[in-house]
C-alpha positions in Angstrom: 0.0 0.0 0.0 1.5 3.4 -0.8 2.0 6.4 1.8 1.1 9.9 0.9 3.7 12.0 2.4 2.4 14.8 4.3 4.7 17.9 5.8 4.8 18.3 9.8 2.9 21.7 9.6 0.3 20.1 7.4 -0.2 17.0 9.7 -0.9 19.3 13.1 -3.3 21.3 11.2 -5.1 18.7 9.8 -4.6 15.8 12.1 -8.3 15.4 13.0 -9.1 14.6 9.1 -6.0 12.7 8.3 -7.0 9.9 11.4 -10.8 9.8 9.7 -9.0 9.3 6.2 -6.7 6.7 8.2 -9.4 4.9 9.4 -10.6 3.9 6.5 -7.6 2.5 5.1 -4.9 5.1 4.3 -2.0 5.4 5.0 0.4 8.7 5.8 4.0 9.5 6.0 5.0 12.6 8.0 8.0 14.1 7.1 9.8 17.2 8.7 11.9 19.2 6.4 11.3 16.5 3.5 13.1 13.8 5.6 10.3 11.4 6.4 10.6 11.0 10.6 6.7 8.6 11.4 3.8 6.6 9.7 0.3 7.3 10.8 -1.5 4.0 10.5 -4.6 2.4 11.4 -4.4 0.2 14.5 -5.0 -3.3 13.7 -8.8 -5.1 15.1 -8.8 -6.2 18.8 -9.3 -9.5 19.4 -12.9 -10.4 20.3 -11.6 -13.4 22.4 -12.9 -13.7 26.1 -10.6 -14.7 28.2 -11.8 -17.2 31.2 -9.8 -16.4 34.4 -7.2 -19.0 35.2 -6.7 -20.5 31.6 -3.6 -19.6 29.6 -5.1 -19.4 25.5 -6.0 -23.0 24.9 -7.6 -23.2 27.9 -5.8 -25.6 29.5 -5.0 -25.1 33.4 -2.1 -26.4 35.5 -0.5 -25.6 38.8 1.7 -28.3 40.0 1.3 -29.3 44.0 4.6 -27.8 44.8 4.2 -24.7 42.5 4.8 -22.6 45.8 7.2 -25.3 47.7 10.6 -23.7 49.0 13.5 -23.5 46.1 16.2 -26.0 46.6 19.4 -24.9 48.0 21.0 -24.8 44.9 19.0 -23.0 43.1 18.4 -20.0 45.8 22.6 -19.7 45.5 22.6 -19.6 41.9 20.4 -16.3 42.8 22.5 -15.2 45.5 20.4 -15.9 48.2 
C-alpha cells in the first residue's frame, strides 16, 4: 500500500481529518523538512476473544502441587540468596 507524504505543519493542522481518512484505510507519511521522521496508521482489530480467568489461550490449566514449595538450596545460590 502506498503512503502519501504529508509535511509536519500540514499534519498538526489537519490531524483530526487525516486519522478519519486513516481509518478507512490510508496510510500517511509525516516528514519534517522533506526527511520522512513517522507513519500514521490504522491500528490493527482487537481480538474479540474472552478470556476465562485462570486458563492460559487454549484453555488448559495447570498448577503443580509444589508450584509454591521452598527453592532448593541450589538453586536459591545460583540467585545469590
Amino acid at each position: 500500500m502506498a503512503s502519501t507524504q504529508v509535511n509536519l505543519y500540514e499534519a498538526k493542522t489537519q490531524l483530526s481529518s487525516l486519522v478519519e481518512r486513516v481509518a478507512k484505510g490510508e496510510e500517511f507519511v509525516i516528514a519534517k523538512a522533506g526527511k520522512p521522521m513517522a507513519k500514521l496508521v490504522a491500528l490493527a482489530p482487537e481480538s474479540n476473544l474472552a478470556r476465562k480467568p485462570g486458563q492460559n489461550l487454549l484453555g488448559i490449566t495447570y498448577i503443580a502441587e509444589d508450584f509454591d514449595a521452598p527453592l532448593p538450596e541450589d538453586v536459591l545460590q545460583d540467585f545469590g540468596l
